[in-house]
PDB file of N, CA, C and O in Angstrom:
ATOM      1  N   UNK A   1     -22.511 -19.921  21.322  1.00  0.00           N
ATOM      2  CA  UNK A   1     -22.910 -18.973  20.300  1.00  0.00           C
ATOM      3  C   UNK A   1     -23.046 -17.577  20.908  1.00  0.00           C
ATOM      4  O   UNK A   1     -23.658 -17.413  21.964  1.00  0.00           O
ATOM      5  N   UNK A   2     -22.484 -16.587  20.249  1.00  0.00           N
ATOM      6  CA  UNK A   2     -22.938 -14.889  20.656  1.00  0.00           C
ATOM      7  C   UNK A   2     -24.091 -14.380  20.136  1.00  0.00           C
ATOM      8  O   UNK A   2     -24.437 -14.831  19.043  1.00  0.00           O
ATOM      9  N   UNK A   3     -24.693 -13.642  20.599  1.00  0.00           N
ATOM     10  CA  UNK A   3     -25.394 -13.700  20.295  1.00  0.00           C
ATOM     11  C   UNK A   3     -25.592 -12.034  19.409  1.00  0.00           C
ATOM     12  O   UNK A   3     -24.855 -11.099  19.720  1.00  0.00           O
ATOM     13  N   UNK A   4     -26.477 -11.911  18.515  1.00  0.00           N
ATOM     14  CA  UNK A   4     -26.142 -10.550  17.603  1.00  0.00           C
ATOM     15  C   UNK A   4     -26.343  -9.377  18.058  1.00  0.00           C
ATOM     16  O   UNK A   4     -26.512  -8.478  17.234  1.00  0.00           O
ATOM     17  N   UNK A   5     -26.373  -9.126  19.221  1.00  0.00           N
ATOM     18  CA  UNK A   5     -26.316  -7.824  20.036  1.00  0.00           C
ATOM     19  C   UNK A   5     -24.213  -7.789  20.863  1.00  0.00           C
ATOM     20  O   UNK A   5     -23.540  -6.794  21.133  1.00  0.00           O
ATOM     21  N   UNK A   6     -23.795  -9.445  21.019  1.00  0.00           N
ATOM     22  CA  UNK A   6     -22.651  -8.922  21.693  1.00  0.00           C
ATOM     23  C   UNK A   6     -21.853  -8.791  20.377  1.00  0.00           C
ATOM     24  O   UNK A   6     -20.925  -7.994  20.511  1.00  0.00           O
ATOM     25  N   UNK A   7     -21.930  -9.282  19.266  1.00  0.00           N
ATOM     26  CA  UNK A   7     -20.904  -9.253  17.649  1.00  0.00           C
ATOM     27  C   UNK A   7     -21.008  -7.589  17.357  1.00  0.00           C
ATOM     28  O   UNK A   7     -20.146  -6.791  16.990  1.00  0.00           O
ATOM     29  N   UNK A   8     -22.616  -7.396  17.721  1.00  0.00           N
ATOM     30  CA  UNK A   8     -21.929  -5.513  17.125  1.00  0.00           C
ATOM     31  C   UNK A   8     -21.221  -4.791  18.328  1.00  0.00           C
ATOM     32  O   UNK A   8     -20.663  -3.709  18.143  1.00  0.00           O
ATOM     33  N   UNK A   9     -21.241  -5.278  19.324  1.00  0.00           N
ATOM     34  CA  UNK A   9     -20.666  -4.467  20.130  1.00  0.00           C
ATOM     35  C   UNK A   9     -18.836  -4.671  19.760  1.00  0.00           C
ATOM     36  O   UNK A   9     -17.941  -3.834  19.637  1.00  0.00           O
ATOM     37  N   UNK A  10     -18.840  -6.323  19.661  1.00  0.00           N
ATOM     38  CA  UNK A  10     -17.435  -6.373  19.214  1.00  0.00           C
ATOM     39  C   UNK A  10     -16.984  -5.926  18.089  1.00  0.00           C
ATOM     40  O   UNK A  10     -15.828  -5.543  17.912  1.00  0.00           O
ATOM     41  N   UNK A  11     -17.644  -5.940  17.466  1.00  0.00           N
ATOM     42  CA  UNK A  11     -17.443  -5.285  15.920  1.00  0.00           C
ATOM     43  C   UNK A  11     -16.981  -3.868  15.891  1.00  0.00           C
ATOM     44  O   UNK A  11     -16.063  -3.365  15.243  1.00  0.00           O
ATOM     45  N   UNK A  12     -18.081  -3.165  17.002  1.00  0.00           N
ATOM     46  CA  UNK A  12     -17.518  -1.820  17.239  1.00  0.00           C
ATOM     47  C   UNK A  12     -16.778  -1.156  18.176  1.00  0.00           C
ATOM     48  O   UNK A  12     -16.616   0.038  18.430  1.00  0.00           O
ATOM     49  N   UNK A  13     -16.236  -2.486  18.777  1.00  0.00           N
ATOM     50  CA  UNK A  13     -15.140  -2.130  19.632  1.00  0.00           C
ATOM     51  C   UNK A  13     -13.700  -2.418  19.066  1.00  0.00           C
ATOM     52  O   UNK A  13     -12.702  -1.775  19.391  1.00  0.00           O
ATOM     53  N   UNK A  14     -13.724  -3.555  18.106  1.00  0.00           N
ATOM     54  CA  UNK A  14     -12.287  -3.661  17.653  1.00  0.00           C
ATOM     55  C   UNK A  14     -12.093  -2.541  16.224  1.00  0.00           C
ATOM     56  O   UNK A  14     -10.966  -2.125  15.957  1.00  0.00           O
ATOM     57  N   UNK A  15     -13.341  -2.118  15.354  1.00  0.00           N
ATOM     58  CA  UNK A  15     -13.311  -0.959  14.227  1.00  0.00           C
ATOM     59  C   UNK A  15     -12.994   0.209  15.458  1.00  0.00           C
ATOM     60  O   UNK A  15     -12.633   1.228  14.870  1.00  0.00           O
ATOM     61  N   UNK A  16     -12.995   0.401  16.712  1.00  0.00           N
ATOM     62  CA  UNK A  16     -12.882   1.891  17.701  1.00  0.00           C
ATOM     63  C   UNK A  16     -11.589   1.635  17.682  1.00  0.00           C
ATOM     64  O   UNK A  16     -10.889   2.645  17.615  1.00  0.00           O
ATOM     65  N   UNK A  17     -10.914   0.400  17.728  1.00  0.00           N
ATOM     66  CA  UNK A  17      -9.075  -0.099  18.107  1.00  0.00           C
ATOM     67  C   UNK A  17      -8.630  -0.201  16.966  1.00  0.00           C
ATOM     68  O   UNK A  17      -7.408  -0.348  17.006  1.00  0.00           O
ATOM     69  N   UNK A  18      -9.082  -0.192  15.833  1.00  0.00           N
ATOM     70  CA  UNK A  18      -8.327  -0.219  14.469  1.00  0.00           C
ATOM     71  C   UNK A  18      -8.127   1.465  14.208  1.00  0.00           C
ATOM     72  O   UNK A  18      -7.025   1.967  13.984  1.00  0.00           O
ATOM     73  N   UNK A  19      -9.483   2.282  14.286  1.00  0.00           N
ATOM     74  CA  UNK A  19      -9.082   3.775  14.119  1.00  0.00           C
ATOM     75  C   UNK A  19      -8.010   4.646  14.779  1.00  0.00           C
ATOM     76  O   UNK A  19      -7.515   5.602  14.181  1.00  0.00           O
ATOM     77  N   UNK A  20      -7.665   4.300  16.011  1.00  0.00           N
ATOM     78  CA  UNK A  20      -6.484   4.928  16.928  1.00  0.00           C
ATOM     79  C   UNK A  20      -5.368   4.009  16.360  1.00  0.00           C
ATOM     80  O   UNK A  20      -4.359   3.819  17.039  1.00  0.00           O
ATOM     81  N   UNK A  21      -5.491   3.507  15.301  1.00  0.00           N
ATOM     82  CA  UNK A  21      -4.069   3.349  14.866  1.00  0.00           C
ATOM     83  C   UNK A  21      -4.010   4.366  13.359  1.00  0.00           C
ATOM     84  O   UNK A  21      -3.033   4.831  12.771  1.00  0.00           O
ATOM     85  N   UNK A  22      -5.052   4.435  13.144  1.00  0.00           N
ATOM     86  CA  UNK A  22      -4.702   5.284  11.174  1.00  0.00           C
ATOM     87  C   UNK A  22      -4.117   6.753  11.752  1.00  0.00           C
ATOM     88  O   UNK A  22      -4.550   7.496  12.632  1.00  0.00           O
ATOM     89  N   UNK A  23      -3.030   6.839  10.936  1.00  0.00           N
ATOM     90  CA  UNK A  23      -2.394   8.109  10.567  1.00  0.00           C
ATOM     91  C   UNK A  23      -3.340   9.025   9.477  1.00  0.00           C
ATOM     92  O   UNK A  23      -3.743   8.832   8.330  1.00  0.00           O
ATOM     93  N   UNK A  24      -3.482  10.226  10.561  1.00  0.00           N
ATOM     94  CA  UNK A  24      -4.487  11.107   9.708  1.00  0.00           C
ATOM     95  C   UNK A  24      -3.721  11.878   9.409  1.00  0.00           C
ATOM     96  O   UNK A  24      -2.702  12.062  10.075  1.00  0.00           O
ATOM     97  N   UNK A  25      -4.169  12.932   7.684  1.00  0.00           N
ATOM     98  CA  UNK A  25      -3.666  13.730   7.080  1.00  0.00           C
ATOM     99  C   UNK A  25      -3.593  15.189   8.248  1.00  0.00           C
ATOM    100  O   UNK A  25      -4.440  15.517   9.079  1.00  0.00           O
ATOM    101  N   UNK A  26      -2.265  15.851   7.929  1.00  0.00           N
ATOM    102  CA  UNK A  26      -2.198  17.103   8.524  1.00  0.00           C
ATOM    103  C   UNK A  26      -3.544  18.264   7.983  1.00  0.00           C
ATOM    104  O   UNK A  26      -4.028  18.127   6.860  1.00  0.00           O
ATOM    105  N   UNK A  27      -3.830  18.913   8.540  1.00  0.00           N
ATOM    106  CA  UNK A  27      -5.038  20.100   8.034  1.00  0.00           C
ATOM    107  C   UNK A  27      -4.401  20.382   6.441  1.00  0.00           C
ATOM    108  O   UNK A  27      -5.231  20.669   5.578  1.00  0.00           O
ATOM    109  N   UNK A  28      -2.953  20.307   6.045  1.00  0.00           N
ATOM    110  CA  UNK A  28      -2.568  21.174   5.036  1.00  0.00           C
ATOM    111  C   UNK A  28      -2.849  20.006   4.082  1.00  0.00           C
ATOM    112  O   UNK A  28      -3.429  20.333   3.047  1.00  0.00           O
ATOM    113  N   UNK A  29      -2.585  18.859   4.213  1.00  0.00           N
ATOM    114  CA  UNK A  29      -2.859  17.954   3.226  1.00  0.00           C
ATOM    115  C   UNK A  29      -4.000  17.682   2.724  1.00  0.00           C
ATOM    116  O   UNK A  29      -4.209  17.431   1.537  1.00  0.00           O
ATOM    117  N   UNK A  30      -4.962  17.724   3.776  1.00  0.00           N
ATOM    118  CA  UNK A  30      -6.334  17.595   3.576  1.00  0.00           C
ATOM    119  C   UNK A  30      -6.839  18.552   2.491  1.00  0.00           C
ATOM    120  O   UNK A  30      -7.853  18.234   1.871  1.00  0.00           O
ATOM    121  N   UNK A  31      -6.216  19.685   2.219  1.00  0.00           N
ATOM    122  CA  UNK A  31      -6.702  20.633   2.037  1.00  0.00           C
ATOM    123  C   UNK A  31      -6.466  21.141   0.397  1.00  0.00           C
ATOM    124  O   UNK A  31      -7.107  21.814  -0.410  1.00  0.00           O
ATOM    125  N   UNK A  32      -5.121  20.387   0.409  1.00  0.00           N
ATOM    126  CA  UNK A  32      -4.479  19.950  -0.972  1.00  0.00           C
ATOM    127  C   UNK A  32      -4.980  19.196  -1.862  1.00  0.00           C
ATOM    128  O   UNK A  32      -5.192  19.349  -3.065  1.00  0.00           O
ATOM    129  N   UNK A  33      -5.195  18.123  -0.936  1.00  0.00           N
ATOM    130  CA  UNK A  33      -5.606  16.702  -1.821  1.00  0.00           C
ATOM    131  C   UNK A  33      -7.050  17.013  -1.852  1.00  0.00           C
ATOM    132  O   UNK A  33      -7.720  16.042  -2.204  1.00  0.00           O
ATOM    133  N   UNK A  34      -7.508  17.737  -1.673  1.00  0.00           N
ATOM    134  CA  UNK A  34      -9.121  18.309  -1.862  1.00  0.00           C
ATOM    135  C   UNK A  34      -9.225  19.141  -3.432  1.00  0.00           C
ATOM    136  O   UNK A  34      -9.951  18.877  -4.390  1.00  0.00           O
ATOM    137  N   UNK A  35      -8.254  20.171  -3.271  1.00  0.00           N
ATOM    138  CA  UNK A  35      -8.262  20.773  -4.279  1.00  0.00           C
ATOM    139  C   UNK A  35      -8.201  19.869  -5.715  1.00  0.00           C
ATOM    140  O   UNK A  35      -8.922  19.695  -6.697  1.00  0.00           O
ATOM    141  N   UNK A  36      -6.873  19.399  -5.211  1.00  0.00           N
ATOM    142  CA  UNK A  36      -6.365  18.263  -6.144  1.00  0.00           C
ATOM    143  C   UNK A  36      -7.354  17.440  -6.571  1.00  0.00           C
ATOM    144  O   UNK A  36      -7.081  17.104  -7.723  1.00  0.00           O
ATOM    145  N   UNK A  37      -8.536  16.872  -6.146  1.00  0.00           N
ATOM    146  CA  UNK A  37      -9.614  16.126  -6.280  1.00  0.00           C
ATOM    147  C   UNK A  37     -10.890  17.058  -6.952  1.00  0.00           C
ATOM    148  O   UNK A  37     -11.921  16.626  -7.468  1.00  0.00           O
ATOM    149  N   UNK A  38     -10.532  18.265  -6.798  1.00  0.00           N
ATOM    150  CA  UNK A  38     -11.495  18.882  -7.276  1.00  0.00           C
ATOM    151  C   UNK A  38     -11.434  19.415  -8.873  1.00  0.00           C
ATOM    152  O   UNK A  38     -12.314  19.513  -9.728  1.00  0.00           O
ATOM    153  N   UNK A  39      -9.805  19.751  -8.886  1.00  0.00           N
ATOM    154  CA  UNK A  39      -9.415  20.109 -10.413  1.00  0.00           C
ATOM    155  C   UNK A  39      -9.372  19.150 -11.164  1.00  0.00           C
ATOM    156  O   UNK A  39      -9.523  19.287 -12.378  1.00  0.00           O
ATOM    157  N   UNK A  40      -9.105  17.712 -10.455  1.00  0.00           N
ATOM    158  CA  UNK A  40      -9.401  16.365 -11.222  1.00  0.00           C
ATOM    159  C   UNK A  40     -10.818  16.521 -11.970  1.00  0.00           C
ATOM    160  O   UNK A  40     -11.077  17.037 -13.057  1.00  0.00           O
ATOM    161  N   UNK A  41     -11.511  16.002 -11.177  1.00  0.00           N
ATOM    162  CA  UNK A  41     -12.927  16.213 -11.718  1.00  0.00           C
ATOM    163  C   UNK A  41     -13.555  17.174 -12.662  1.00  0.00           C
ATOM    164  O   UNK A  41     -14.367  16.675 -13.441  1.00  0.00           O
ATOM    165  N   UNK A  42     -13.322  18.578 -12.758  1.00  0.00           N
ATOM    166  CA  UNK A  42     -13.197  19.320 -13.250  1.00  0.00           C
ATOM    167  C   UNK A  42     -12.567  19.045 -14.875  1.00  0.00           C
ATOM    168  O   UNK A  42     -13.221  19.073 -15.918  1.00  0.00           O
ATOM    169  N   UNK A  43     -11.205  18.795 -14.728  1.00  0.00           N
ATOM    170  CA  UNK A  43     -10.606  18.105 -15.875  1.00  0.00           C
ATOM    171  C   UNK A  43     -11.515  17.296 -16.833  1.00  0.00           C
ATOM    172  O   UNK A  43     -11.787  17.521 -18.012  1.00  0.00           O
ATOM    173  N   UNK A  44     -12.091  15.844 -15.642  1.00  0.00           N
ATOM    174  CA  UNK A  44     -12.521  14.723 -16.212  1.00  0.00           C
ATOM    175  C   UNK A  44     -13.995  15.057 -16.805  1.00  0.00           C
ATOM    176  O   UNK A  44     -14.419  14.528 -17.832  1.00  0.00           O
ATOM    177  N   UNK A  45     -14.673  15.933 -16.089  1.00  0.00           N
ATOM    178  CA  UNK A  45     -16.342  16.624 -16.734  1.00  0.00           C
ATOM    179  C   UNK A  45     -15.597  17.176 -17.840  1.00  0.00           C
ATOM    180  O   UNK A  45     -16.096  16.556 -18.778  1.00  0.00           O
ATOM    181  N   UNK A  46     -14.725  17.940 -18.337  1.00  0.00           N
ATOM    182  CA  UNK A  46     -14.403  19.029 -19.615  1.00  0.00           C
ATOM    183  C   UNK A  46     -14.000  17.608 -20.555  1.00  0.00           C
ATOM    184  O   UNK A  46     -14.322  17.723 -21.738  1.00  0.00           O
ATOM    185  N   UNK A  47     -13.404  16.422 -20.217  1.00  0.00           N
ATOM    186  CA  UNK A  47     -12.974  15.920 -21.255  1.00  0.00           C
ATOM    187  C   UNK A  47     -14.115  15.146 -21.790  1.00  0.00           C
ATOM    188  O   UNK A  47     -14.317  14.978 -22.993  1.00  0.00           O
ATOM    189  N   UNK A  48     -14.888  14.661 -20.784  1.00  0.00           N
ATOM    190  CA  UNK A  48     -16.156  13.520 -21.278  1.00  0.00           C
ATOM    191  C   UNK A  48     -17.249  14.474 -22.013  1.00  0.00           C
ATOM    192  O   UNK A  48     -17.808  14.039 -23.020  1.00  0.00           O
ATOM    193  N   UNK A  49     -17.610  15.985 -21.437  1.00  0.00           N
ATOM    194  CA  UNK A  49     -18.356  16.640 -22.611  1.00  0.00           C
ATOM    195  C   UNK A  49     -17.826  16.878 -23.685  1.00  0.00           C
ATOM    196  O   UNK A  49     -18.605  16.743 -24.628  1.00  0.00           O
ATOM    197  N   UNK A  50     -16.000  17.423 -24.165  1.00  0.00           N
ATOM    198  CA  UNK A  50     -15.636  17.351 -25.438  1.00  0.00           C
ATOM    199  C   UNK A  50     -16.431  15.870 -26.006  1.00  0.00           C
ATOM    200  O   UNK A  50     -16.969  15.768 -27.109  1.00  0.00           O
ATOM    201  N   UNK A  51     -16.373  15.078 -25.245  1.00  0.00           N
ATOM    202  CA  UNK A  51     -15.980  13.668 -25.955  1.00  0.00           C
ATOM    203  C   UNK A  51     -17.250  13.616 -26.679  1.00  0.00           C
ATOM    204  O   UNK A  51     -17.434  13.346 -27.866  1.00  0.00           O
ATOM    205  N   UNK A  52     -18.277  13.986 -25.576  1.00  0.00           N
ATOM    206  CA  UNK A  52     -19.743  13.771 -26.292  1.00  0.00           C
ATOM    207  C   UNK A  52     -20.489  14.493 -26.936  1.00  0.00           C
ATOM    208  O   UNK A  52     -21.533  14.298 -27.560  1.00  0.00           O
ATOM    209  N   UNK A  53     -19.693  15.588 -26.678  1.00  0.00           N
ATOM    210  CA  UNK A  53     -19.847  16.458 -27.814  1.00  0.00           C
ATOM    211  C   UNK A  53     -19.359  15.721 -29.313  1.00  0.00           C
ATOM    212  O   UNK A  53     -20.222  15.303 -30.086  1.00  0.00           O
ATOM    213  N   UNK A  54     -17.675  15.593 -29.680  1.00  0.00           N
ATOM    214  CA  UNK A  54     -17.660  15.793 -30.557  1.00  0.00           C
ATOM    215  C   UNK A  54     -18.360  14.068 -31.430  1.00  0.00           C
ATOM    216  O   UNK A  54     -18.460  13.987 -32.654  1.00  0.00           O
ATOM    217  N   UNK A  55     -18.753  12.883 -30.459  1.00  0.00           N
ATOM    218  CA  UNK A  55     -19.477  12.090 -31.010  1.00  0.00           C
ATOM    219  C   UNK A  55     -21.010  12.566 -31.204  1.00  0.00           C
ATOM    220  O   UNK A  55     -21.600  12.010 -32.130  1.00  0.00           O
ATOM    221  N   UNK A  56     -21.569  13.302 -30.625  1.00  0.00           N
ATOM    222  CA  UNK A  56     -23.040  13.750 -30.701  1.00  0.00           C
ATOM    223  C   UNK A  56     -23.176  14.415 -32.345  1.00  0.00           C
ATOM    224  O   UNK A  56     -24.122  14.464 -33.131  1.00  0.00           O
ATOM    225  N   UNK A  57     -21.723  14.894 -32.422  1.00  0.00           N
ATOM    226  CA  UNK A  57     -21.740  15.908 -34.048  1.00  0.00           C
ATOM    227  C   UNK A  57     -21.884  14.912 -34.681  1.00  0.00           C
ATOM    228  O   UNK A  57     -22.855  14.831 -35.434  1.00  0.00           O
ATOM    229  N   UNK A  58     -20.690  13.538 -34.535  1.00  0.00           N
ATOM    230  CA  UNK A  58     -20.685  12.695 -35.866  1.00  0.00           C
ATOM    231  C   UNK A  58     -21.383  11.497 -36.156  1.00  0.00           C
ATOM    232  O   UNK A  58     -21.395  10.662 -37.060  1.00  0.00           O
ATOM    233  N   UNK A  59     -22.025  11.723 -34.956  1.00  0.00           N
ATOM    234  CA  UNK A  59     -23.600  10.723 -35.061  1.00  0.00           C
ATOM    235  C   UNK A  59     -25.039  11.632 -36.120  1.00  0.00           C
ATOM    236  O   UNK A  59     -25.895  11.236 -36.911  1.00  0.00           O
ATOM    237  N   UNK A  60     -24.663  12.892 -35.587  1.00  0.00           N
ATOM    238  CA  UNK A  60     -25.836  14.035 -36.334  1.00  0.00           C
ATOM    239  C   UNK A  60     -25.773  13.739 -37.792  1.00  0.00           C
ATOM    240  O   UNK A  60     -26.740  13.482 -38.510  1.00  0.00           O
ATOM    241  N   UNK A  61     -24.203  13.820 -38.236  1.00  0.00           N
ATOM    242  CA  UNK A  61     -23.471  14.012 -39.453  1.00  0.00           C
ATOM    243  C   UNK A  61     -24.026  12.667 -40.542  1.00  0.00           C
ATOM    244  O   UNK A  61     -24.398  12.735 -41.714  1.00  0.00           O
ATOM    245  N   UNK A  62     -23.905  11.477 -39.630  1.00  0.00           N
ATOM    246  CA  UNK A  62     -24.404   9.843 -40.360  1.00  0.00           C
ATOM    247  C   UNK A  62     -25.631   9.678 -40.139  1.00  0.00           C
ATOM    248  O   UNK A  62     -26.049   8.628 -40.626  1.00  0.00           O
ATOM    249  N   UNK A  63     -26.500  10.374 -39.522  1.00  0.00           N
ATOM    250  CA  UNK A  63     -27.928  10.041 -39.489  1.00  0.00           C
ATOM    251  C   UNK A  63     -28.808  11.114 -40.413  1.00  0.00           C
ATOM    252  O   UNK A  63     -30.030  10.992 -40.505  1.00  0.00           O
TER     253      UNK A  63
END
């Protein structure tokens, strides 16, 4: 049996040998797909307040 002091060490020695393999984004991509993530969101807040907006009216309207 190992004992739970040598599993995190292995744990964080083979997650240290899995990271030197990921292909990281260039600075320019990063930087893109940021934006891109940001105008998303942006988008998705403007559509969910229309939304609750225009149900907040037609709940007002039946009550």
């Amino acid at each position: 049996m190992f004992s739970p002091i040598h599993r995190l060490f292995k744990f964080v020695k083979e997650a240290y040998e899995e990271l030197k393999k990921v292909t990281w984004l260039s600075r320019t991509q990063m930087i893109a797909s940021t934006w891109l993530v940001i105008l998303l969101v942006i988008i998705f807040a403007i559509y969910v307040g229309v939304v609750d907006f225009v149900i907040g009216k037609t709940l007002g309207l039946l009550i």
